[in-house]
N, C-alpha and C positions, 0 to 999 in steps of 0.2 A: 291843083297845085300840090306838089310832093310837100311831104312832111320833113319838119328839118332835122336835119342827120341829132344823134344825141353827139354828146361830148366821144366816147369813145370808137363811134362809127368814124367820124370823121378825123379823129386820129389817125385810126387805121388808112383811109382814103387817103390822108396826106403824106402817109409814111410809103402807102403804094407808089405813088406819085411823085414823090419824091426818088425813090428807085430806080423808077422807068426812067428817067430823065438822067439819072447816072449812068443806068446802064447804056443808054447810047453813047454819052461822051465819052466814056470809054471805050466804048466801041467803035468811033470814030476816031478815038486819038491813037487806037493798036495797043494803048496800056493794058496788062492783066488786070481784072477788076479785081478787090479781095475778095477776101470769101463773104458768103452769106451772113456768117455771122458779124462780120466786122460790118458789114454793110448796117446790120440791124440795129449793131449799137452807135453807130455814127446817127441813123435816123431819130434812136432814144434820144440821142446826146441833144440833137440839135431841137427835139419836140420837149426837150425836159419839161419845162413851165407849164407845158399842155397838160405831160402827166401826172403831175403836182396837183394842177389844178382839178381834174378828174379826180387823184385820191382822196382832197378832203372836200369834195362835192361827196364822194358815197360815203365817206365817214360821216358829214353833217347828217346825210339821209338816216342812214341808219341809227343814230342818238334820235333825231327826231322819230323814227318809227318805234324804236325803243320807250321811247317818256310818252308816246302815246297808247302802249300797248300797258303801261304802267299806272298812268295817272288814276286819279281819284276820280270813280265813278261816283261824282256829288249830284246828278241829275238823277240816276236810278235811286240812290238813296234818300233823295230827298220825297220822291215820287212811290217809293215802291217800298223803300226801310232797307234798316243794313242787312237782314238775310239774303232778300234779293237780287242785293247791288251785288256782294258776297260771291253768291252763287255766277249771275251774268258776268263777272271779272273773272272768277274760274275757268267759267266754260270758253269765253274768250279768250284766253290762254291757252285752249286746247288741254285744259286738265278736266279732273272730275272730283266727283266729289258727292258724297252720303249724308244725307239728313239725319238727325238725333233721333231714334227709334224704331228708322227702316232701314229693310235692306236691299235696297236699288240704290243703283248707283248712277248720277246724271253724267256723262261724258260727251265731249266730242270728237267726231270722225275724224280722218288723219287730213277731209278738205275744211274742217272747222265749223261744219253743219252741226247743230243741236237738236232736242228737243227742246219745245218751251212751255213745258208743261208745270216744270219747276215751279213756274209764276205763280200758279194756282196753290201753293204752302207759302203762302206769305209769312207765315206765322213759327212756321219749322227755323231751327236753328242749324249750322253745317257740324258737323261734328267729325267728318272723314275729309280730309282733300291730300289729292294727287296732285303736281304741281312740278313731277320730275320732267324734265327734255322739256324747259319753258325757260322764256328770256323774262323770267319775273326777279324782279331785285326789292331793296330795302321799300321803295315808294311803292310797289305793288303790292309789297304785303300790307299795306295799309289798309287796305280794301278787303282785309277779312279778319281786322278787327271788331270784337262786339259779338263773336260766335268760340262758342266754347269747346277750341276744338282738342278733341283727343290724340288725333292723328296729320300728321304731316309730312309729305312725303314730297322732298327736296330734291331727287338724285339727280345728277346730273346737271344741274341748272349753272352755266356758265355766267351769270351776272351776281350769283349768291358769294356775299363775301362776308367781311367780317362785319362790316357795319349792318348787313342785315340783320346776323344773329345775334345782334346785339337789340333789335327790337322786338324778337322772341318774347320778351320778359312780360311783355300785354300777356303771353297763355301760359304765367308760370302755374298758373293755378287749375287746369284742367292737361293741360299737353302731356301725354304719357308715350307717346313714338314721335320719333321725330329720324327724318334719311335725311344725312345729308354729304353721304358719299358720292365722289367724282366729281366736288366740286373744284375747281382748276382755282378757285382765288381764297380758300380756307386756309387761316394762319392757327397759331397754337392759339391768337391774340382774340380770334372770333371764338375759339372753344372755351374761353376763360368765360364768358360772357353766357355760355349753360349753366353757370352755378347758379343764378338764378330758378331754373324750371328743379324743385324740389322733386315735384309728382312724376318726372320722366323716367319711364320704366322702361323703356328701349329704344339704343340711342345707335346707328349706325355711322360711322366717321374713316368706311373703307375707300381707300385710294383717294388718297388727299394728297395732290404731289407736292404741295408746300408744306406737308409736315414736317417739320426736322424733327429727330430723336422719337419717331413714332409709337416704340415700345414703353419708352419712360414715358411718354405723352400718355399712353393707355390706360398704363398702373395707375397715374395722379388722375384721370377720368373715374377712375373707380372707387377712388377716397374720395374725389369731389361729391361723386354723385352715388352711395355705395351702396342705394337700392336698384337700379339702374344697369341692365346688362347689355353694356358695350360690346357691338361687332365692329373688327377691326379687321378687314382682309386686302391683301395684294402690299403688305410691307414686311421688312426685314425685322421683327420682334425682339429682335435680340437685345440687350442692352452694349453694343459694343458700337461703337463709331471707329470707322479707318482702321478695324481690325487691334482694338484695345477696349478698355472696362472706362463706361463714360466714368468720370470721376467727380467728387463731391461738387465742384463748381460747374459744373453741366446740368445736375441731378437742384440745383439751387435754382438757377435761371429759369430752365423749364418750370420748377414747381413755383417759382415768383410769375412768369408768365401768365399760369394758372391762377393765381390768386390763391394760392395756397400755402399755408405757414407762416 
């Protein structure tokens, strides 16, 4: 027995089929058919509900593949302790990541293969994780809580928002790097939420395309945090907006956004 078409196979099969069967009638009635494209959107038109329904079928997928690439590894941890679970959510994530006092680094391959040799430091704490070009958000950092980490390396990660770095605050006390440039959902309102990490000494926040007022956003990062040296690249530094001198009620909201003053 054939297997049954998915939802967009058989859209397309019926969108074919639907064509063939126009284009004879027209063929048969001597009417000019229209063009290709009109044809295609009359077939859209008439399958709409089809396509609807296919778009929030992959959207449901994909939230469910997400909160499970996310979720709380409470089996490994219960079973193995929270370094292990730690690490296995790491690596599961396709990041890597350094134990406290060595320098090998556990990672995995671009097909998600590992070593599992980790297993065997039970006892080692993480103290280095990469964690850039991963669909990790605020529930997944859950899962490496309890490790003292120094370094944390965010870039790029499309589900890091503001409410993540708002749970940062677990490593105010050991975190000294922290990337969290190129994240597409970073507001000034997630940056406010670093005053807590005292200890951070290198803080990256380049290409943030929801920054507004990037420049004056930089200077108050640097009274916030004024051991702490800010990289800030791929923005216009200046302090001028629409080609004029931000003025005192601009220079207010941002530095109120910030928590500062």
């Amino acid at each position: 027995m054939a297997a049954p078409l998915m939802p967009l196979q058989r859209f397309c099969k019926l969108a074919s089929l639907h064509l063939c069967v126009r284009r004879r009638l027209w063929s048969s009635s001597g009417a000019t058919p229209p063009s290709l494209y009109k044809r295609l959107l009359l077939a859209l038109t008439q399958r709409f509900y089809d396509v609807e329904i296919l778009l929030n079928w992959r959207t449901q997928l994909k939230s469910k593949a997400l909160h499970k690439k996310n979720a709380y590894y409470h089996f490994t941890q219960e079973h193995y302790g929270d370094n292990i679970a730690s690490a296995y959510f790491v690596l599961n994530m396709q990041g890597a990541f350094r134990y406290a006092g060595q320098s090998e680094w556990f990672r995995s391959d671009s097909s998600g293969t590992f070593s599992w040799d980790f297993v065997n430091q039970k006892d080692s704490v993480l103290e280095e994780v990469d964690l850039s070009h991963t669909v990790i958000n605020q529930i997944g950092l859950g899962n490496l809580v309890g490790n003292p980490l120094h370094t944390l390396l965010l870039r790029g990660c499309h589900e890091v928002d503001d409410w993540a770095l708002a749970r940062l605050h677990v490593f105010q006390d050991t975190l000294e790097e922290l990337d969290i440039s190129c994240c597409p959902h970073i507001t000034i309102g997630g940056l406010a939420a670093l005053r807590n990490l005292k200890g951070l000494r290198r803080l990256n926040v380049s290409s943030l395309p929801r920054l507004c007022s990037p420049g004056l956003v930089i200077i108050l990062l640097e009274e916030m945090l004024p051991l702490c040296q800010v990289t800030a690249t791929g923005y216009d530094l200046s302090l001028t907006q629409l080609g004029g001198n931000v003025d005192e009620e601009d220079h207010g909201e941002v530095k109120l956004s910030l928590g500062q003053g």
